[in-house]
Backbone of each chain as ProteinMPNN parsed JSONL, in Angstrom:
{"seq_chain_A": "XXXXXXXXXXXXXXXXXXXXXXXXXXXXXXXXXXXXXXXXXXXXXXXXXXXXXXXXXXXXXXXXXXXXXXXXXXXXXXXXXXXXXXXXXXXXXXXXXXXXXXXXXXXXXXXXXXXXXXXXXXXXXXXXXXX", "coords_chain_A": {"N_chain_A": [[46.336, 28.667, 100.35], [43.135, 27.967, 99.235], [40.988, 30.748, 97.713], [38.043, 32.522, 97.779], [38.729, 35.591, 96.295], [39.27, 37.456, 93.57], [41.101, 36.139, 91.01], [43.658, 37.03, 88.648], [45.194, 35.616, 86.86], [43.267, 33.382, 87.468], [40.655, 33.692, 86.065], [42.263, 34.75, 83.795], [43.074, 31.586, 82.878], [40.557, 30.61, 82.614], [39.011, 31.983, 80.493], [40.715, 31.222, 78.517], [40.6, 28.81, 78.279], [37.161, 28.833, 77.999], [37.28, 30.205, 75.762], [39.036, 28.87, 73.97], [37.736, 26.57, 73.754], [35.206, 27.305, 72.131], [36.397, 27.869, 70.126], [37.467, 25.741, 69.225], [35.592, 24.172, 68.797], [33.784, 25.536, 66.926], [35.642, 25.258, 64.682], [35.534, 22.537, 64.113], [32.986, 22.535, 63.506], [32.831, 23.517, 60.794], [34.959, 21.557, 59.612], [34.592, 18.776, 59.87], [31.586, 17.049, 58.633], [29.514, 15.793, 60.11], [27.535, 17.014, 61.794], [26.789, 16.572, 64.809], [28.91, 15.313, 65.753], [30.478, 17.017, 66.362], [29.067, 18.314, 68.476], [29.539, 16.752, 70.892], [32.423, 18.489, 71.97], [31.241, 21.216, 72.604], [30.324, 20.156, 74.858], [32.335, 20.607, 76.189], [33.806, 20.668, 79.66], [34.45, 23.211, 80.257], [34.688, 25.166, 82.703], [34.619, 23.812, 84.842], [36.716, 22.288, 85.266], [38.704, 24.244, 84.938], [38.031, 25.435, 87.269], [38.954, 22.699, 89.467], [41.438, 22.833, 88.369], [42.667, 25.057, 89.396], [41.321, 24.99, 92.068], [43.066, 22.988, 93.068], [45.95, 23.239, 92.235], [46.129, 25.881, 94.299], [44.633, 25.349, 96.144], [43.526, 22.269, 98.234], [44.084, 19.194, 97.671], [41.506, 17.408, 98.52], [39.63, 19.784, 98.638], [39.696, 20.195, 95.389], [38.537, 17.028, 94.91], [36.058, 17.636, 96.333], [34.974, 20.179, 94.817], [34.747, 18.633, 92.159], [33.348, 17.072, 92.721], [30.857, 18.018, 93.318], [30.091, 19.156, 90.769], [29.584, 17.572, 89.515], [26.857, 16.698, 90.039], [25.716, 19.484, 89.072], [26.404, 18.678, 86.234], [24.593, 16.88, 85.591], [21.836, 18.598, 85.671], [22.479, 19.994, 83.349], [22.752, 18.131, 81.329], [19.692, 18.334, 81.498], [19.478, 20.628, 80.282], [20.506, 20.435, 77.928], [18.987, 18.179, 76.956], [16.236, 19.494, 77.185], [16.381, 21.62, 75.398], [16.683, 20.266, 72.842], [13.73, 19.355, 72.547], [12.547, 21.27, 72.811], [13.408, 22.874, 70.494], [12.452, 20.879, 68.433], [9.611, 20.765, 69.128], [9.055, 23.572, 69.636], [9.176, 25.169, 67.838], [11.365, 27.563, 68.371], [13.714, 29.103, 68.589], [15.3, 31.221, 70.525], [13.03, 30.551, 72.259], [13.466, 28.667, 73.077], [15.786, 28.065, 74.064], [15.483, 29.915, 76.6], [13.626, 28.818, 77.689], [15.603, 26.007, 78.23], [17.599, 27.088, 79.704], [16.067, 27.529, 82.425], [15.62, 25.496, 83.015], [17.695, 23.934, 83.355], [18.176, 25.581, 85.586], [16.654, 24.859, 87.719], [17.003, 21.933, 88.102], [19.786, 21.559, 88.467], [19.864, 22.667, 90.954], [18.109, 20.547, 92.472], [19.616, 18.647, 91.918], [21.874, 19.516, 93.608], [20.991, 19.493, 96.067], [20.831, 16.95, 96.205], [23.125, 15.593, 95.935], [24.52, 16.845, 97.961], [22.904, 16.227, 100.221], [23.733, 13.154, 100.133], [26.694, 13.489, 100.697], [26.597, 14.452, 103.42], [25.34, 11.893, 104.695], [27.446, 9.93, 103.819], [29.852, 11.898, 105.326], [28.926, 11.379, 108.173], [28.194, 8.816, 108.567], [31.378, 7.907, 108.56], [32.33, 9.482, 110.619], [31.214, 7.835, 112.45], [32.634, 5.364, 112.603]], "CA_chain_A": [[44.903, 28.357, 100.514], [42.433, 28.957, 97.644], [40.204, 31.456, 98.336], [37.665, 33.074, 96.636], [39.175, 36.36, 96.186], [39.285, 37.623, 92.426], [42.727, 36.259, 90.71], [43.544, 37.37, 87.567], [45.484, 33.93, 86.621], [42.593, 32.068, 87.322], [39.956, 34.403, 85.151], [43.028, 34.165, 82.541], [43.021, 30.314, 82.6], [39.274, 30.294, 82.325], [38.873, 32.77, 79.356], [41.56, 30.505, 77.975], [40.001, 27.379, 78.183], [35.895, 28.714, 77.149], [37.516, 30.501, 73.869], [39.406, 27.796, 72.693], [36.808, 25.292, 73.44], [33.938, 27.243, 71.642], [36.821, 28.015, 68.744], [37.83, 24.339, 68.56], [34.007, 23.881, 68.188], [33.407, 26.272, 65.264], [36.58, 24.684, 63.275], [35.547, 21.668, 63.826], [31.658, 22.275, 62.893], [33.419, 23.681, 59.429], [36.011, 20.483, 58.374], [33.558, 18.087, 59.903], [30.295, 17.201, 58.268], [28.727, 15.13, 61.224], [26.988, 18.473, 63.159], [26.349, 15.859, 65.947], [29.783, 14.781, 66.549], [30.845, 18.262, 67.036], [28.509, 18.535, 69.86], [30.518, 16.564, 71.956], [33.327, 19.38, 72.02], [30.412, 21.94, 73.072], [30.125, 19.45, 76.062], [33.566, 20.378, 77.194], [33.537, 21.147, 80.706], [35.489, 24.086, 80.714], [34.345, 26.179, 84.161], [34.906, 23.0, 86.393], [38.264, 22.088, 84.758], [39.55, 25.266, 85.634], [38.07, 25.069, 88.818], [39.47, 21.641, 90.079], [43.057, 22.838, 88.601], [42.8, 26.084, 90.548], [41.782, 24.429, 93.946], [44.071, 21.316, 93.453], [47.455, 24.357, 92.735], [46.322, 26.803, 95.082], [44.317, 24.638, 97.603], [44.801, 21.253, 98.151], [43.347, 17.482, 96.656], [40.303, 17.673, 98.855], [38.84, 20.749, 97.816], [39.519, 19.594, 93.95], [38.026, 16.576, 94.843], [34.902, 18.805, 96.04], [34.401, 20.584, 93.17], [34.521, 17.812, 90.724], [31.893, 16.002, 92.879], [29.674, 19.164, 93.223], [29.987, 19.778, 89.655], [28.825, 15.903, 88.587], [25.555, 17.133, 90.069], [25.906, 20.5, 87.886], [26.492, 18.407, 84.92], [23.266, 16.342, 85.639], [21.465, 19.73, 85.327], [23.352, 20.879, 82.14], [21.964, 16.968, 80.596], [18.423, 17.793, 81.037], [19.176, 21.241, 79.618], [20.403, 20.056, 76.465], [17.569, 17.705, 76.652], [15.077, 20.373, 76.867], [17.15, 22.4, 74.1], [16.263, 19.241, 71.932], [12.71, 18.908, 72.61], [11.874, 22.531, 72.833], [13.278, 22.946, 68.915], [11.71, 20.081, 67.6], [8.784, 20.884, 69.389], [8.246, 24.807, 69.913], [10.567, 25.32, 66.805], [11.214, 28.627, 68.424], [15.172, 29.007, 68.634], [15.579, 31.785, 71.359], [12.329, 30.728, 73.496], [14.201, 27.089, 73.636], [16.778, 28.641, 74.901], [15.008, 30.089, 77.745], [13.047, 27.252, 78.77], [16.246, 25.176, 78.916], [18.531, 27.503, 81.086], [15.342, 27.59, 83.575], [15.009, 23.696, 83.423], [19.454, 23.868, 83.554], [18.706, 25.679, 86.617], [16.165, 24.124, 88.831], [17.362, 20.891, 87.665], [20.897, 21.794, 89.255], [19.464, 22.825, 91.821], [17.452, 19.808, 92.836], [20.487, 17.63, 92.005], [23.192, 19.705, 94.153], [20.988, 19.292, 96.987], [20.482, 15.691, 96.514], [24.503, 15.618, 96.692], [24.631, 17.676, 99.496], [22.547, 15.104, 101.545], [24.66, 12.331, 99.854], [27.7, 13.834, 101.375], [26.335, 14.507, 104.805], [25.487, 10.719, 105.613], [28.733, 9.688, 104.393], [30.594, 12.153, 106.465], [27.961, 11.101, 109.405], [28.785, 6.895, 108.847], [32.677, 7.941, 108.336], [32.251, 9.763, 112.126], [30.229, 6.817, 113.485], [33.151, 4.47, 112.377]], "C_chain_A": [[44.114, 28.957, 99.349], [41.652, 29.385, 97.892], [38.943, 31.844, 97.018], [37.511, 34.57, 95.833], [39.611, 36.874, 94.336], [41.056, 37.245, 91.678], [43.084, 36.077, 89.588], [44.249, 36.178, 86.773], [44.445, 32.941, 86.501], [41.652, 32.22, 86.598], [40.935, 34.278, 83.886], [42.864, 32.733, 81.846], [41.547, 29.966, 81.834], [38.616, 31.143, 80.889], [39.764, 31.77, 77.931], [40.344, 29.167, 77.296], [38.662, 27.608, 77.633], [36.504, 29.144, 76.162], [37.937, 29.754, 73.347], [38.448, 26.803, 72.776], [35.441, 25.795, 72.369], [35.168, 27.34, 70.171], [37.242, 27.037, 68.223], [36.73, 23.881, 67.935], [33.804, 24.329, 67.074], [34.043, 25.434, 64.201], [36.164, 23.838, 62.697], [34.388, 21.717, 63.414], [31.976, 22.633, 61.327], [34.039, 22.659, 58.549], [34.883, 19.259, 58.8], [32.3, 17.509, 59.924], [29.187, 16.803, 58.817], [28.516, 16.474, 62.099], [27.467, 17.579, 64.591], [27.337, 15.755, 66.888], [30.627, 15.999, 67.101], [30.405, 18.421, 68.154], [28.872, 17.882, 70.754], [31.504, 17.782, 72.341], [32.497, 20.892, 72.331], [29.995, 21.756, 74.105], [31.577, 19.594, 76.833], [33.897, 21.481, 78.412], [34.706, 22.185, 81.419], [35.619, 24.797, 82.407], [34.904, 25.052, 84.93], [36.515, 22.71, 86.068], [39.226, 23.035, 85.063], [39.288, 25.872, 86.947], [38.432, 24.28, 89.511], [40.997, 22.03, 89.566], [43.658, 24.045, 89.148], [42.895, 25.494, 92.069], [42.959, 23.371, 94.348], [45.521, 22.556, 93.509], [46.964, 25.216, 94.051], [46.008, 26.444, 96.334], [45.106, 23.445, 98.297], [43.634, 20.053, 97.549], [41.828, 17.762, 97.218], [39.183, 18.346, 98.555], [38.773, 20.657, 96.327], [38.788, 18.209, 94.105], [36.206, 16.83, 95.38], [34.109, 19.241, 95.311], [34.158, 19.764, 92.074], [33.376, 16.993, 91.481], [30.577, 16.569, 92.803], [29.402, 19.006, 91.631], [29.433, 18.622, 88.607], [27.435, 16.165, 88.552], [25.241, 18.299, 89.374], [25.664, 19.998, 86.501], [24.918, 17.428, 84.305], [22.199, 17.211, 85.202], [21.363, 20.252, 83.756], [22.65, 19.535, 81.009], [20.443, 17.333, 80.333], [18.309, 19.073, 80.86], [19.274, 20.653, 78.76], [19.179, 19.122, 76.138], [16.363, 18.305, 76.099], [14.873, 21.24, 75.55], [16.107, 21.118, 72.8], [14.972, 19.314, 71.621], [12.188, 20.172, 72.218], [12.12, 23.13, 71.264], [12.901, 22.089, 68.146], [9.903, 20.483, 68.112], [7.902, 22.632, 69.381], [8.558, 25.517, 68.548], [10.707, 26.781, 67.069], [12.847, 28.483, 69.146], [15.672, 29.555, 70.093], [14.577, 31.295, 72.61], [12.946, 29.214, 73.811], [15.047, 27.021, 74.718], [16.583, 28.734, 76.841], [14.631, 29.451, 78.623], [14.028, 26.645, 79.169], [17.075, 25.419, 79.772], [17.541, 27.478, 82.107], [15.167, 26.238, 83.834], [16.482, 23.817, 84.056], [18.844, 23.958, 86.039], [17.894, 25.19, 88.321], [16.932, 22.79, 89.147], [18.895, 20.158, 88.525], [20.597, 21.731, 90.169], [19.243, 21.142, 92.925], [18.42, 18.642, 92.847], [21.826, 17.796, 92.919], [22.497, 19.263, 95.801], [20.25, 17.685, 97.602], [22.165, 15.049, 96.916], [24.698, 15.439, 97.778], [23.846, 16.781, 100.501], [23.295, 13.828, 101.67], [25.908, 12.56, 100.611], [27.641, 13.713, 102.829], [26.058, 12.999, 105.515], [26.613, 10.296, 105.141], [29.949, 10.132, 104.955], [29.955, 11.805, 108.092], [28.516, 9.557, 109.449], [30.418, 7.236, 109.225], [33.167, 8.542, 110.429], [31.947, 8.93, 113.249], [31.493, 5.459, 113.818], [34.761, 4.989, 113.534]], "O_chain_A": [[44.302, 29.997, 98.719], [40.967, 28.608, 98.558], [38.946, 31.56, 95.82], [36.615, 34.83, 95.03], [40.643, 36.28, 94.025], [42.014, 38.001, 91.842], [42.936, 34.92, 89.194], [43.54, 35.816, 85.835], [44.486, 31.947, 85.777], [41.284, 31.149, 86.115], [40.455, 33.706, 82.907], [42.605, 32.583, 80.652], [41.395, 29.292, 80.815], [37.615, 30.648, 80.37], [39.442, 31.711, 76.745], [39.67, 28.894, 76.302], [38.446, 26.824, 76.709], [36.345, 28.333, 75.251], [37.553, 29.562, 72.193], [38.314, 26.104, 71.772], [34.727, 24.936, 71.853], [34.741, 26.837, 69.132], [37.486, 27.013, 67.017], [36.714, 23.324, 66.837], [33.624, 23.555, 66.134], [33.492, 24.981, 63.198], [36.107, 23.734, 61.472], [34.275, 20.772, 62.633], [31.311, 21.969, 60.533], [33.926, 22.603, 57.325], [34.277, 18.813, 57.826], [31.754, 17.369, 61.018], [28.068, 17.135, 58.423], [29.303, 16.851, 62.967], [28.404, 17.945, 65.301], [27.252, 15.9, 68.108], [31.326, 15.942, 68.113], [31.22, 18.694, 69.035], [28.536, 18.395, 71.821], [31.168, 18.109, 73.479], [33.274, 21.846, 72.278], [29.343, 22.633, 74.673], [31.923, 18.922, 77.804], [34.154, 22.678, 78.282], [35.426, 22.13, 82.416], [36.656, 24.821, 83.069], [35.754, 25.377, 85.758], [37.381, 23.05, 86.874], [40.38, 22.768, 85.397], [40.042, 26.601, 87.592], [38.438, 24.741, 90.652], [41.887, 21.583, 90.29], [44.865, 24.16, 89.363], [43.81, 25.45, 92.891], [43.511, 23.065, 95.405], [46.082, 22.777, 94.582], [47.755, 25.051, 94.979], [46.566, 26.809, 97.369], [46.26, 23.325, 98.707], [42.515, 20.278, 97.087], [41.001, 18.283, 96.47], [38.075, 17.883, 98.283], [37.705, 21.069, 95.874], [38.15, 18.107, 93.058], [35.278, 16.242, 94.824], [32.934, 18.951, 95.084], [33.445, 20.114, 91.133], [32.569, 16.319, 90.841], [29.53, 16.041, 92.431], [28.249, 18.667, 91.363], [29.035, 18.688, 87.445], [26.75, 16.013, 87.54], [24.125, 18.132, 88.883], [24.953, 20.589, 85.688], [24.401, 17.328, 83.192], [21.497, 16.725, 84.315], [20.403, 20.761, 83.178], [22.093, 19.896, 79.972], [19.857, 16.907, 79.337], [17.156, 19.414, 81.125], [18.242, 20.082, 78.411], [18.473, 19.319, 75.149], [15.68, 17.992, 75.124], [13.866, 21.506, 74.893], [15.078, 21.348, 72.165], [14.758, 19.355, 70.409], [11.377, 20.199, 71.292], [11.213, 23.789, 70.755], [12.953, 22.41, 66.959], [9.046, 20.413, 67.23], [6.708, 22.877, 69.21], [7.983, 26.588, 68.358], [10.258, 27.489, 66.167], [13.042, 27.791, 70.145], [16.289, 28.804, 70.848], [14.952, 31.469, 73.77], [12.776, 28.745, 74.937], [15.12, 26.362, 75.755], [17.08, 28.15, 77.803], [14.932, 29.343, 79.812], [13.986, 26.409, 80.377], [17.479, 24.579, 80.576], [18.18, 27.369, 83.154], [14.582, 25.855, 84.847], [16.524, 23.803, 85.286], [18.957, 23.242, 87.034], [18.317, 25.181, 89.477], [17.418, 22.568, 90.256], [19.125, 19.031, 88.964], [20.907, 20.673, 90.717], [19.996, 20.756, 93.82], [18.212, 17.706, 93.618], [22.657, 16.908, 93.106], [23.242, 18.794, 96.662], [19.618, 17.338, 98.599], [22.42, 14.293, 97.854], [24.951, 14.461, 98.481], [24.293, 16.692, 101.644], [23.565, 13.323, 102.76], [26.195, 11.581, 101.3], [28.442, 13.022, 103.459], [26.431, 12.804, 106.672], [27.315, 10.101, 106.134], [30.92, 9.403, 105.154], [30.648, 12.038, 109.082], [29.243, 9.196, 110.374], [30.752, 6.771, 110.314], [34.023, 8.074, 111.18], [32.198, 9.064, 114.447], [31.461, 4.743, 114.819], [35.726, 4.231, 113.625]]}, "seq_chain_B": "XXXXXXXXXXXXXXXXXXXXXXXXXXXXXXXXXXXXXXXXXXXXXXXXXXXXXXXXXXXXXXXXXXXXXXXXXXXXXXXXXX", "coords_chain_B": {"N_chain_B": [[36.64, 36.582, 67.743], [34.983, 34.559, 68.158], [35.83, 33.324, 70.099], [36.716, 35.146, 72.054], [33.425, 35.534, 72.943], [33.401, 32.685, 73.86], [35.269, 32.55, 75.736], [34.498, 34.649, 77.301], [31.885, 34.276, 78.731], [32.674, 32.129, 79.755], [34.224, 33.407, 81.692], [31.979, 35.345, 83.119], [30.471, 33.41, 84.179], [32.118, 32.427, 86.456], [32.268, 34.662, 87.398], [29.929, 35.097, 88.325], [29.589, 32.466, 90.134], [31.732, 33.479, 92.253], [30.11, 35.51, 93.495], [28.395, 34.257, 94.669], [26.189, 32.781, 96.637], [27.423, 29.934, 98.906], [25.546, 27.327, 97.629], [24.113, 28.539, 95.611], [26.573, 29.63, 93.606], [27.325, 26.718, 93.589], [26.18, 25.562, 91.947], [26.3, 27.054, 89.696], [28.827, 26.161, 88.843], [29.144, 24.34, 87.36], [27.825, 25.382, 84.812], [26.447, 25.624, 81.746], [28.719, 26.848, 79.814], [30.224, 26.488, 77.524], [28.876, 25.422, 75.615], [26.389, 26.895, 75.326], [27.794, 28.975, 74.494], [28.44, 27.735, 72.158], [25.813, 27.411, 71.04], [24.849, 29.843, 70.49], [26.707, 31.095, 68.939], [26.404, 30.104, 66.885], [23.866, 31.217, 65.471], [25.078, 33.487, 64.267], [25.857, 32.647, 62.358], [23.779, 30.853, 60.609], [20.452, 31.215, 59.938], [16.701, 30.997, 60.798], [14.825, 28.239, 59.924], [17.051, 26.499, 59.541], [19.221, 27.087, 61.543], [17.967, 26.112, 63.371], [17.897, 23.097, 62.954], [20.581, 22.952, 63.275], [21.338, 23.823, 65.634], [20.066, 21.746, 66.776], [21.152, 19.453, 66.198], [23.598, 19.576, 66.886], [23.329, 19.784, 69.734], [22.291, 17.05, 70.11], [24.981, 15.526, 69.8], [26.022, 17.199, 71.677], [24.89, 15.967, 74.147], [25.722, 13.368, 74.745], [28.498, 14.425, 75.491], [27.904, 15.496, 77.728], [26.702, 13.596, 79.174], [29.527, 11.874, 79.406], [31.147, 13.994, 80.685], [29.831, 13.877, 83.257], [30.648, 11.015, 84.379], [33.192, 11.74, 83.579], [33.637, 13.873, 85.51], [32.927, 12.382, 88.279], [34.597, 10.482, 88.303], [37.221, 11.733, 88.488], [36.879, 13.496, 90.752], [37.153, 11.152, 92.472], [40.07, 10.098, 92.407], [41.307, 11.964, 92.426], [41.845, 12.073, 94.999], [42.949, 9.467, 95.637]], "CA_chain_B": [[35.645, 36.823, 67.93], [34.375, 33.183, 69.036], [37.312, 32.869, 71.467], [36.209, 36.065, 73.298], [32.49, 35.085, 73.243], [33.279, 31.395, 74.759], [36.208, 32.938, 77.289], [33.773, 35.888, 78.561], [30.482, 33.282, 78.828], [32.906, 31.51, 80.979], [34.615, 34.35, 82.759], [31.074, 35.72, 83.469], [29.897, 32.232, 85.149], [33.105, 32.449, 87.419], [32.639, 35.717, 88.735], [28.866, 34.655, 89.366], [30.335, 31.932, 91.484], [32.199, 34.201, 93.149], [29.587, 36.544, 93.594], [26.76, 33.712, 95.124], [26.072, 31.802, 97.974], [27.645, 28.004, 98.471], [24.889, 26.891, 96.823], [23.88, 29.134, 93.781], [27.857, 29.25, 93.449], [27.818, 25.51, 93.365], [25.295, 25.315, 90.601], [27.127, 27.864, 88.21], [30.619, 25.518, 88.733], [28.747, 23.442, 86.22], [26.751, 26.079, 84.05], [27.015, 25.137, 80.657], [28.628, 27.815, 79.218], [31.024, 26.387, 76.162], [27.204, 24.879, 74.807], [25.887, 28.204, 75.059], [28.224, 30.162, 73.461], [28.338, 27.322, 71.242], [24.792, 27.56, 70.393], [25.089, 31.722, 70.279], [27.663, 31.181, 68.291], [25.39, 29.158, 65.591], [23.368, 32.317, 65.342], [26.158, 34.318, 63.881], [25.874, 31.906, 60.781], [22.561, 30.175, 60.184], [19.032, 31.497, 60.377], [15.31, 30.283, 60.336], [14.744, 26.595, 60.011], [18.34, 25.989, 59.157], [19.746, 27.344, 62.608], [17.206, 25.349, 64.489], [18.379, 22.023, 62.464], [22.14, 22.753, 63.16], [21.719, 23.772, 66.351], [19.303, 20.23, 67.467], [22.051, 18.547, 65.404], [25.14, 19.921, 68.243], [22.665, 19.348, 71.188], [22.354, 15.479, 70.163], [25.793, 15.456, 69.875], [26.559, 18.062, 73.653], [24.062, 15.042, 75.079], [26.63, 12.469, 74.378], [29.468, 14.783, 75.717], [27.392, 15.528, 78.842], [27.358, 12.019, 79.797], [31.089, 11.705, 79.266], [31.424, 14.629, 81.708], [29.515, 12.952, 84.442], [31.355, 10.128, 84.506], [34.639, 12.484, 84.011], [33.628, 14.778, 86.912], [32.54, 11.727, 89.273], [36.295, 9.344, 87.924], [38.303, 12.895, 89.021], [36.4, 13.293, 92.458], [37.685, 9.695, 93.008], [40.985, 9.8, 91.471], [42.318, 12.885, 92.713], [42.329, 11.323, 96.582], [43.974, 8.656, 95.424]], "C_chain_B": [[34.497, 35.933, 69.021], [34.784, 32.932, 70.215], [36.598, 33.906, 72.396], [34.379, 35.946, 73.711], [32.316, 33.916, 74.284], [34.069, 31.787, 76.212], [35.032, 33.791, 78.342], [32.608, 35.633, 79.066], [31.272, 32.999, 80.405], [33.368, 32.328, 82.406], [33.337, 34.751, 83.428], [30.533, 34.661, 84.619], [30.934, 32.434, 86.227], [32.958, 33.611, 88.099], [31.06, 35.671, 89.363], [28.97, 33.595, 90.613], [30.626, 32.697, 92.503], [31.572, 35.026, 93.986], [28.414, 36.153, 94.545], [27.285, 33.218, 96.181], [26.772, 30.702, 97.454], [26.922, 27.541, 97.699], [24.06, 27.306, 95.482], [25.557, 29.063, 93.218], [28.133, 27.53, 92.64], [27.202, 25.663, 92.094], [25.853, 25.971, 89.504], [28.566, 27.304, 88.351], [30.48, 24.748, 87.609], [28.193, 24.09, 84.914], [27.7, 25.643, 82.433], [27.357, 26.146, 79.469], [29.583, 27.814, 77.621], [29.95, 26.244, 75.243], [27.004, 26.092, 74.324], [26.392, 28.87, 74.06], [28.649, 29.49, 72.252], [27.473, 27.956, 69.824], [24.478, 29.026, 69.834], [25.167, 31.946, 69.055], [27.132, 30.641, 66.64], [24.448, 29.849, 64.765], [23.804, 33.628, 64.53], [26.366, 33.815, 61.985], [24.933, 31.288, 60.053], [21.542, 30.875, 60.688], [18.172, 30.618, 60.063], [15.559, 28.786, 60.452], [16.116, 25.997, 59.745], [19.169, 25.936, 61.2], [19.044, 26.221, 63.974], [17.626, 23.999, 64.271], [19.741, 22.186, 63.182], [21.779, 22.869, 64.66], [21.173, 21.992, 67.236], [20.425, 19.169, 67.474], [23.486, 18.653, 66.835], [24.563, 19.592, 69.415], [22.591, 17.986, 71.431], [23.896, 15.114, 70.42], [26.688, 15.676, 71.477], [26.004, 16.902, 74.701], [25.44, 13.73, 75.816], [27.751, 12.931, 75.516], [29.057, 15.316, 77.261], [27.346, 14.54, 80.059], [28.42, 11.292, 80.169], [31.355, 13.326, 80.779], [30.448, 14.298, 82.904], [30.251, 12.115, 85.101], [33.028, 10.46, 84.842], [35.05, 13.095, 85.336], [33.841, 13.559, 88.045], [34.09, 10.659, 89.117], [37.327, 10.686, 88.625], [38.033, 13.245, 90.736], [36.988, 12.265, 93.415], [38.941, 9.446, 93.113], [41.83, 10.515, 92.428], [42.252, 12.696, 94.068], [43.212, 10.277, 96.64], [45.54, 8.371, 95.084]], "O_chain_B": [[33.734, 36.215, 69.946], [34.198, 32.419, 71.168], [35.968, 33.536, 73.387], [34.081, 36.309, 74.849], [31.526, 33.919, 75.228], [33.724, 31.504, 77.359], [34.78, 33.672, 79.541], [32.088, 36.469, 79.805], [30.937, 33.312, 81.547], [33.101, 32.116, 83.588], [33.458, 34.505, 84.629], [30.227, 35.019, 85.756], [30.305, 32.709, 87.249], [33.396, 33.735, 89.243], [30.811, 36.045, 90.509], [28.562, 33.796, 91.757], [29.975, 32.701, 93.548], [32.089, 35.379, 95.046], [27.653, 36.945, 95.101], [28.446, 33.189, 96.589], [26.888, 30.374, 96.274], [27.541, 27.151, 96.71], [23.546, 26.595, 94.619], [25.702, 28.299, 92.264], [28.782, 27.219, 91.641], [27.935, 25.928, 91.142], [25.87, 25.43, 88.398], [29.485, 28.023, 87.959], [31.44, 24.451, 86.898], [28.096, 23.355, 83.932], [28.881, 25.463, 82.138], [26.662, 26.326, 78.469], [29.653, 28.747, 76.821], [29.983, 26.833, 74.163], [27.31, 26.448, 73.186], [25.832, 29.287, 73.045], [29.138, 30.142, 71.329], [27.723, 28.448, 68.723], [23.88, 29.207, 68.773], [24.438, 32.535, 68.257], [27.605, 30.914, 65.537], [24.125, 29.444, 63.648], [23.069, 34.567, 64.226], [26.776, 34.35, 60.955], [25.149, 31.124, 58.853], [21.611, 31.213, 61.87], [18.399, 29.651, 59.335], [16.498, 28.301, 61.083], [16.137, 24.766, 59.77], [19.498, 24.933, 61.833], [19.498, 25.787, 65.033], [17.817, 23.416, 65.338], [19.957, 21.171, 63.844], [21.932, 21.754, 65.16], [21.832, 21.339, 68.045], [20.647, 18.312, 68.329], [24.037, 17.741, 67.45], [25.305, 19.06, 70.241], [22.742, 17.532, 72.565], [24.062, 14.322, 71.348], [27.463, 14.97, 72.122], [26.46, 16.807, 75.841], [25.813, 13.447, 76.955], [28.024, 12.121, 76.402], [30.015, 15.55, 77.998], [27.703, 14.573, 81.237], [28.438, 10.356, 80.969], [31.901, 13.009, 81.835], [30.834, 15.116, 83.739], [30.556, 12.311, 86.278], [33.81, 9.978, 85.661], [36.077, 13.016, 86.01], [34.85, 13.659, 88.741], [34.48, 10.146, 90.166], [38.251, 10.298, 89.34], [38.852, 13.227, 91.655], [37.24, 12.36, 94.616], [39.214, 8.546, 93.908], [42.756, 10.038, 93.085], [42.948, 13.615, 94.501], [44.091, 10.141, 97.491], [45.954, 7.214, 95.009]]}, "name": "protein", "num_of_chains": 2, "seq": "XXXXXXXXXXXXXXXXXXXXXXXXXXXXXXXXXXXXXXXXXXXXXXXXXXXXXXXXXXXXXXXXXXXXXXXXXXXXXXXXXXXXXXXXXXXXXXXXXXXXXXXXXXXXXXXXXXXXXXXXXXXXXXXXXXXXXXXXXXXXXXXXXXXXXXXXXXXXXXXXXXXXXXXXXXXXXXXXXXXXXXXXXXXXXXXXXXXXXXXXXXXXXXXXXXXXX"}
């Protein structure tokens, strides 16, 4: 059962997976002269990735299918940071206060989209009961 | 240097998970923490009007790759029942 109990395998995996993704990022912002297209590979969704292949080994399909649906609404969030990121340096041209603004947009934003999920879920486990 | 910046961004989000309710939990399963320590990470090499260019320049780009993980997250939700 996968719990949420501290497990040093799964903090391994995940240390794994953000360092090489921000160090694949760097390389590649170095040999390749398109900034832009790098920023895809700054979009790589390390935390849930090693959360859906934690619950899927240790749990079971369900709970990985869970997390990757929770985490669609997460990623909705994480869109209209970088959005804000965008707007807030063309607009405030202030590097660190961009910042700020867009993890507080990140996190309402999440917010407002996990618990539009979360009602999503509840009528179709409510029809799926009715049936 | 980078490696332990992007790993301990992410390790950090995971033990806030761990650490929250179902629902602040849920919200940091997504936190965008490779971006971040992208963008950090951008800081380490560019200043002033340059840093603000490069980094706008990776955010147009993270937009792109944001969208692609939507679609990834919501195709794996589906997938992995199947």
């Amino acid at each position: 059962m996968y719990t949420n109990k501290f497990d040093f395998r799964d903090l391994g995996l995940r240390l794994v997976f953000g360092g090489a993704s921000v160090s694949i990022c760097f390389i590649m912002l170095q040999i390749i002269p398109s900034k832009s297209f790098v920023g895809i590979f700054a979009a790589f969704p390390a935390v849930m990735i090693a959360s859906v292949v934690m619950a899927g080994h240790f749990g079971n399909s369900e709970q990985a299918s869970d997390i990757a649906l929770g985490a669609s609404a997460g990623m909705l969030g994480c869109t209209f940071c970088v959005l804000t990121v965008n707007f807030c340096m063309e607009h405030l041209e202030s590097w660190g206060l961009s910042l700020v603004v867009a993890l507080s947009i990140w996190f309402f934003s999440s917010y407002a989209a996990s618990q539009l999920i979360h009602v999503f879920l509840e009528k179709i486990k409510g029809k799926r009961q009715q049936k | 240097m980078r490696f332990l910046l992007g790993g301990s961004v992410v390790v950090a989000s995971t033990l806030i998970i761990k650490n929250s309710g179902d629902s602040f939990g849920g919200i940091f399963a997504a936190f965008p923490a490779v971006y971040l320590a992208a963008i950090i990470s951008l800081s380490m090499d560019y200043k002033g009007s340059y840093l603000l260019l490069v980094s706008e320049q990776l955010s147009k780009g993270a937009l792109v790759g944001m969208v692609a993980d939507i679609c990834s997250a919501l195709a794996a939700s589906y997938m992995i029942l199947r």
